[in-house]
C-alpha positions, 0 to 999 in steps of 0.5 A: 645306520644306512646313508646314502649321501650325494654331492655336486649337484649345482648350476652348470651352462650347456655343454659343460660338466659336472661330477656328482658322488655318492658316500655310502655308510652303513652298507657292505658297499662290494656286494651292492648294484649302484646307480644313479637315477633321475626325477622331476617334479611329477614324473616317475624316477629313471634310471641314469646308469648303474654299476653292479659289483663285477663292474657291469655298467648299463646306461641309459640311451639318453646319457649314452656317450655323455655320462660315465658311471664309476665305483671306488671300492676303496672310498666307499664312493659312486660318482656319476661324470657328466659331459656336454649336459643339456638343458634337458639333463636338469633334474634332481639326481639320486643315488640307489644302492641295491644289494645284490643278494638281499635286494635290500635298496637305499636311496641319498636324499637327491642333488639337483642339478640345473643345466641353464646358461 
């Protein structure tokens, strides 16, 4: 059974940090793109950063700076750095996993993440 499973989301203050991580099961974790992805409440779901298996990052331009994006093969584990977060940084953050052959996707059942003093 495939799971995605996200943790360290809470309440963080402005200019703080935050690390987020998520334990994949059931997936042949090497040969997957990871990424982390964002949505509020009746918005479309966003891309943060993402992490292809050869350790390719991309960023988006408004995390560009303040987040980083890293894999731990061994642990089976994506983790998503957060610096100097914003107020606007609130969101419910999720964990994809996409494989880069079968372009199968998963997603984690998201962690929120409030940036409020």
């Amino acid at each position: 059974q495939v799971r995605l499973v996200e943790s360290g989301g809470g309440l963080v203050q402005p200019g703080g940090s935050l690390r987020l991580s998520c334990a994949a099961f059931g997936i042949v974790f090497e040969t997957n793109t990871l990424g982390w992805y964002r949505q509020t409440p009746g918005n479309q779901r966003e891309l943060v950063a993402s992490i292809t298996s050869l350790g390719d990052i991309t960023y988006a331009d408004f995390v560009k700076g303040r987040f980083t994006i890293s894999r731990d093969n061994a642990k089976l584990t994506v983790y998503l750095q957060m610096n100097s977060v914003k107020p606007e940084d609130t969101d419910v953050y999720y964990c994809n996993a996409e494989d880069q052959y079968t372009k199968t996707q998963h997603w984690g059942q998201g962690t929120q993440v409030t940036i409020s003093s």
